[in-house]
N, C-alpha and C positions, 0 to 999 in steps of 0.2 A: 324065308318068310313063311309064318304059319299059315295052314292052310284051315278058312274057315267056315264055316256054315251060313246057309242066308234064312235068315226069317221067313219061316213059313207060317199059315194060316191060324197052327197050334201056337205056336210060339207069342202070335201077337195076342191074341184072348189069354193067355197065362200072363202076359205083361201088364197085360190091361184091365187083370184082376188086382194089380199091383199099384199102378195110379196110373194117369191119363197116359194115351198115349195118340201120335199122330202118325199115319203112315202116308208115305208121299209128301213130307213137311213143306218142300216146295225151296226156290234158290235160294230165300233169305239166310236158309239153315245149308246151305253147300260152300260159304266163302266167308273169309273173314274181310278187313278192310284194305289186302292187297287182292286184287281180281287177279293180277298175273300169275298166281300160285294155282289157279284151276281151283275149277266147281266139283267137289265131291260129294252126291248127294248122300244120305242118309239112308236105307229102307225103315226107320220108322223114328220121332223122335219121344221122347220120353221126357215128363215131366212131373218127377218127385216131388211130397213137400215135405219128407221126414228123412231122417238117417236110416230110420227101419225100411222105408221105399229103397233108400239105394242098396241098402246090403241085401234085401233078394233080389233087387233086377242082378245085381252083379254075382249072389250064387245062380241065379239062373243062369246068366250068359255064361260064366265060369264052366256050370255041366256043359252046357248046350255047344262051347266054343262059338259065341256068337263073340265080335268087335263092339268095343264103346267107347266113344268119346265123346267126354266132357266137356262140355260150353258152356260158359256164361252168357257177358251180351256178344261175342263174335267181335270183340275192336280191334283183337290182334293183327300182328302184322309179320307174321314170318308163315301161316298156315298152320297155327298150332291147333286150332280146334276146330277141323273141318275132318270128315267119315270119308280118311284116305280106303278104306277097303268097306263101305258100306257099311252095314248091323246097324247098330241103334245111338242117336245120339242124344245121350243124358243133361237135359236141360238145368242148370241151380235157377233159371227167373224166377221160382215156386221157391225157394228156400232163402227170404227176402226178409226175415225177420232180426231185429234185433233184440237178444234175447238178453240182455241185460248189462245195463252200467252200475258198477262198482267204484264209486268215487274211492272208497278206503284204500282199495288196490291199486285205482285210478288204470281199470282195464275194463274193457268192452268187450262181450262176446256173440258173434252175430254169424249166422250162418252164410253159406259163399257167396249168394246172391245180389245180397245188400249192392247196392251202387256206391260207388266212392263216393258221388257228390253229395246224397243223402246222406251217409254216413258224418262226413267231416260237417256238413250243415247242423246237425243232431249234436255231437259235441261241441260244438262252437254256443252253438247257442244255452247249453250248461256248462259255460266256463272254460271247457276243455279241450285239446286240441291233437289231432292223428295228422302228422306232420308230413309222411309219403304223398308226393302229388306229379303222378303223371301226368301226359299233356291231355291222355283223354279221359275226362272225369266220369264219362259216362258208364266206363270199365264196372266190372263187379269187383267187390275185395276178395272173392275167392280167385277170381280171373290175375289179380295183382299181387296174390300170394303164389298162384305155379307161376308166375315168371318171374316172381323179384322184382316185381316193377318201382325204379328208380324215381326219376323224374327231375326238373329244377330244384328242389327243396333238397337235394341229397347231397348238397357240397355244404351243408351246416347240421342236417338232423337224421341222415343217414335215408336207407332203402327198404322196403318192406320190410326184408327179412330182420333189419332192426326192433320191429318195431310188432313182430308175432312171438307170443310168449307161448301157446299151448295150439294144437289142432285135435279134432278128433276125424280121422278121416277112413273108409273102408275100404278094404286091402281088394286085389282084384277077385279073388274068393269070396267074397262077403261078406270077410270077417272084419270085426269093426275095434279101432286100435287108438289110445288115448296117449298123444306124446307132450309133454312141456305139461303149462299151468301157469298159475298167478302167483310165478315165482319170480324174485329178484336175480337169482344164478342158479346153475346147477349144472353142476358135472356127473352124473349118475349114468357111465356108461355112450355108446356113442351116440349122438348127438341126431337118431333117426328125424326129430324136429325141422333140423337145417338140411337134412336130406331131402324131405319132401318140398320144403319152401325150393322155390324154381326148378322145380321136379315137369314142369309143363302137363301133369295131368296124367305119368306115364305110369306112376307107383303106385297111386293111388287115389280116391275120390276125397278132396274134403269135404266135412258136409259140416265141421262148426269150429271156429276161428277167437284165438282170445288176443283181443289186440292190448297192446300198452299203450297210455295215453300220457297227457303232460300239461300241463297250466297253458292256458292260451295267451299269448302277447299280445298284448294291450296297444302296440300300435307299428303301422308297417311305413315306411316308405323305400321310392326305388330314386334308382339314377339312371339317366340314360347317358352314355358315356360313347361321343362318336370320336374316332380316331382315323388318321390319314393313311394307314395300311393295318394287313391284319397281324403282319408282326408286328408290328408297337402295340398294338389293340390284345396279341395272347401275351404280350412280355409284361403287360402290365398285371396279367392276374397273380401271378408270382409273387410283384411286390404287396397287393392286396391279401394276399390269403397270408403272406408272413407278418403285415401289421395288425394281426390280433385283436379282428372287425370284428370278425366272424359273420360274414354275409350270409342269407338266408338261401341267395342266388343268385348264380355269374353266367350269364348269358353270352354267346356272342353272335351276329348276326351279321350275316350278307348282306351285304347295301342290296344286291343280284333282287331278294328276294321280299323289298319292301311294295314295291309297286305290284307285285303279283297278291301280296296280301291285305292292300290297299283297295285295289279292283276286287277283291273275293270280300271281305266288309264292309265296303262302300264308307271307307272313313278315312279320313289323313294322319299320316304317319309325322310326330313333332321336328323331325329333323331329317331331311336328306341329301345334307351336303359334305359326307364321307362316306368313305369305301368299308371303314366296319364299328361297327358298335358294341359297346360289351349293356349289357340290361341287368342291373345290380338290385336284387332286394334288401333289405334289411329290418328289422322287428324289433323290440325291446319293451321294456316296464313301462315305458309312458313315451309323451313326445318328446318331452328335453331330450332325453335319454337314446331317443333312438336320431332324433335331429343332429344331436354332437357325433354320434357315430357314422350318422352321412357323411355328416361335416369332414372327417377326418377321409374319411373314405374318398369324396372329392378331391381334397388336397393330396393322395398317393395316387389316384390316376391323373390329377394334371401337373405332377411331376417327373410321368411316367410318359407322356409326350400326349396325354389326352389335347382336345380340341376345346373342351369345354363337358361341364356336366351340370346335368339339367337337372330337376329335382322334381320327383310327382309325388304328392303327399295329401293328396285328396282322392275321394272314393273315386271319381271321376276320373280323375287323371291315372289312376291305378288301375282302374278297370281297364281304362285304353289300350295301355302299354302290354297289361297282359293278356289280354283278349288279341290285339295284334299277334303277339308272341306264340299264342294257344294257335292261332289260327295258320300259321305257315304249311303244317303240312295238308292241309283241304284246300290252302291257296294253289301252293303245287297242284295237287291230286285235277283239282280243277282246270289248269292251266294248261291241261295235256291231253291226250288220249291213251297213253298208257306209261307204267314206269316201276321202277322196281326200287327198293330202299336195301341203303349199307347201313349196317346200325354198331360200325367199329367203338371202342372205347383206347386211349392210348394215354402214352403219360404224358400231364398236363406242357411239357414242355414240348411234346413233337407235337402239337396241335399244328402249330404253324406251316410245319415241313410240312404233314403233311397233307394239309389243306393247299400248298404251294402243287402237291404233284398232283390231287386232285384236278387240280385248273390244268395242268400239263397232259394230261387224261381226256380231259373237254376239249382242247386245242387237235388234238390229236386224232379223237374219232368223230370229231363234229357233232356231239353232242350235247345238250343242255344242261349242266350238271349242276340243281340246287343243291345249298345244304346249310345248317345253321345246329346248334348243340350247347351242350353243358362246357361251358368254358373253366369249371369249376371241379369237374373229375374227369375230363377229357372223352365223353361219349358224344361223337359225333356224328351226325344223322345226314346222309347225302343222298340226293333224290337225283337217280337218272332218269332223262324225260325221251318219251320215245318221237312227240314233235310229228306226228304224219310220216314217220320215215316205214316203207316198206316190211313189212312183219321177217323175213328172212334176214334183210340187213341191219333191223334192231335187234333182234337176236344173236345174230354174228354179234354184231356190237357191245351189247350189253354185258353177253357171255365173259368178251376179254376185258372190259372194261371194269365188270365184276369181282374177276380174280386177280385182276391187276391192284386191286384195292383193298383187297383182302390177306394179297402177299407182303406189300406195303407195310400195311398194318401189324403183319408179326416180323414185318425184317424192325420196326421202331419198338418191339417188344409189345405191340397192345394186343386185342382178343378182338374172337369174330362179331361178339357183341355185348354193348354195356347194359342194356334193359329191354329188348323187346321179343329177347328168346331165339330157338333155334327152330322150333316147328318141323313140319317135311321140308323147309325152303333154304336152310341153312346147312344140312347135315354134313355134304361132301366140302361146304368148306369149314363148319368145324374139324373135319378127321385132318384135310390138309393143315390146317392152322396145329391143330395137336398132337395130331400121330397115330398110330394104331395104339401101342400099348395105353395109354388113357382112351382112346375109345372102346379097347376090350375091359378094361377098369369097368368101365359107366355100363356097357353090356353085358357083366357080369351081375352090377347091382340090380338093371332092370331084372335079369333073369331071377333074382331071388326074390323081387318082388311075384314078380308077373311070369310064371317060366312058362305059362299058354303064351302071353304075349297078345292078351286079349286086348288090355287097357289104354286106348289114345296107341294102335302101333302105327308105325312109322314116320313116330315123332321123336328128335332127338337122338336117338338112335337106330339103326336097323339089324334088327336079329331074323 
């Protein structure tokens, strides 16, 4: 690991000739939204409003060997934007603009800052729609482009990186490098664009983003679809994704974790007289249009051994179901005093299995084990709760509990994770899940990025 310099007294007056800066930022700026990854504070934070702000703080810390890591709003959940080794860390909240829609193109380009939910409210409301939606809206789209953020909508209109045409982002030097554009294709050599996209912040700084946008559907509804085990409940999405609905989003949900998010809302949940649920969206040209395609939808899950399906097609009833849904992981979070998330993706068909050895896992070390996911590209999200258990024996716990799930997970062929990144929280079991030689691959490309090893280190990889 490099060996780096700590900001001295010069250092921050040359920063702070540069744009604002805060030294001693304080915990908000030491963790992101799992606390069990550790508080790493900062010596000073930085807040840019320009591309020309980040390309000299970044030639400066480049001479100086100073560390920098890049934060949005902090919503992650693996430790990816927290100052594992101190220096400075480089705020986008100041780089908040949207710097222009281009209907002819039907692209948007706005710099990292932006908040997803302002963003998607801003073309919705002129016609037009950015389809990527994580569970936590509150993310920045630069925060949602270093991870590749998924979310429910990615089992019909794909994942960030779908859906970024061009960045302009500066290198750890501070030199400043234009990849993509408001282009429909392009092969012109390799593909550094998809290199940075889930790049977690390591390669380089974005500081402006060209999104692709798409005609807004004209009208939504869902189903709630309860079923009597959770293999009937994953066997049915099979027949649903091959009867050519094309659902918006396929949900499936632990009866476990209704009343927990029930108490965390203060609202009732339509149905809780089954052990699992799948939560289907659906969109289209108008109502008819999108009403017959429920319709049909209904009729292949209750031939598929459904219990019944419910129909919400009102703002109100839409809201419910997804506000319920949005809210499972703060129900958890709440429910506990501390816990740690597996964020596997596997192929849609071992969902079941391994959802089955999950529970075989909770049986076994007495542990609480929520979980609920994309029933639709098999990323499923499992929360172990630590419940008052003694900090030695949830750790023991945890530990094996952890890698027991992650072994799991590559004997059924899936990966350590579908959307929420690798951070410092992740790294030893991506290398197990992968190997060494693709981990010397990925530590090669960081070193041609970054061969200080200034840029967000010891995230993703360790050099």
């Amino acid at each position: 690991m490099s060996q780096y310099n700590k900001l001295t007294k010069a250092d921050i007056i040359a920063v702070s000739a540069i744009c604002e800066i805060k030294t001693n930022p304080g915990e908000d700026y030491a963790r992101d939204e799992m606390p069990i990854y550790g508080e790493y504070f900062p010596e000073a934070a930085v807040f840019p409003q320009s591309a020309d702000n980040v390309s000299k703080i970044m030639e400066y810390c480049h001479e100086k060997n100073i560390p920098v890591t890049v934060r949005g709003a902090g919503t992650g959940l693996c430790g990816g934007a927290v100052a594992k080794f101190g220096g400075i860390l480089l705020c986008t909240e100041k780089m908040n603009r949207i710097l222009e829609l281009d209907t002819q193109n039907m692209t948007a380009t706005v710099e990292p800052g932006v908040l997803l939910m302002d963003f998607s409210a801003y073309v919705l409301e002129r016609g037009l729609f950015y389809p990527p939606e994580p569970g936590e809206k509150s993310a920045t789209l630069g925060g949602n482009v270093m991870t590749n953020a998924g979310g429910m909508k990615a089992v019909k209109y794909g994942v960030t990186r779908d859906y970024v045409l061009g960045l302009e982002a500066v290198l750890p030097d501070g030199r400043v490098i234009s990849v993509g554009g408001k282009l429909a294709k392009n092969c012109s050599g390799y593909s550094l664009l998809h290199l940075l996209i889930g790049s977690e912040g390591t390669l380089a700084v974005i500081t402006k983003i060209i999104l692709k946008l798409i005609p807004k559907p004209q009208k939504y509804i869902s189903l709630l679809v309860p079923f009597d085990s959770l293999d009937t409940c994953i066997s049915a999405v099979s027949s649903l994704l091959l009867s050519n609905l094309s659902p918006v989003a396929v949900e499936f949900i632990q009866s476990e974790v209704i009343p927990e998010a029930e108490q965390y809302l203060g609202k009732e949940f339509p149905d809780k007289s089954a052990n699992a649920y799948l939560l289907l969206s659906f969109d289209g040209r108008s109502r008819e249009e999108t009403e017959e395609i429920c319709g049909l939808a209904a009729e292949v899950c209750l031939s598929s051994g459904a219990r019944d399906a419910m129909f919400a097609d009102t703002t109100e009833r839409l809201t419910g179901l997804w506000d319920m849904r949005g809210a499972f992981l703060e129900a958890i979070k709440s429910s506990t005093d501390e816990m740690d998330e597996c964020d596997v993706v596997v192929p849609r068909d071992k969902i079941a299995v391994f959802i089955s050895y999950v529970s075989t896992l909770e049986q076994s070390y007495g542990l609480r084990i929520r979980y609920f996911g994309h029933a639709g590209d098999g990323n499923i999200h499992i929360y172990v709760c630590r419940d008052g258990l003694p900090k030695n024996d949830w750790r023991k716990k945890l530990d094996a509990v952890m890698s027991a799930l992650y072994e799991r997970a590559k004997e059924l062929g899936g990966k350590v994770s579908g959307e929420h990144g690798i951070g410092h929280a992740k790294i030893d079991f991506l290398r197990q899940s992968e190997g060494d030689l693709f981990m010397e691959m990925m530590e090669n490309i960081k070193r041609s990025f970054d061969p200080k090893n200034i840029l967000n280190p010891g995230k993703v990889v360790e050099l």
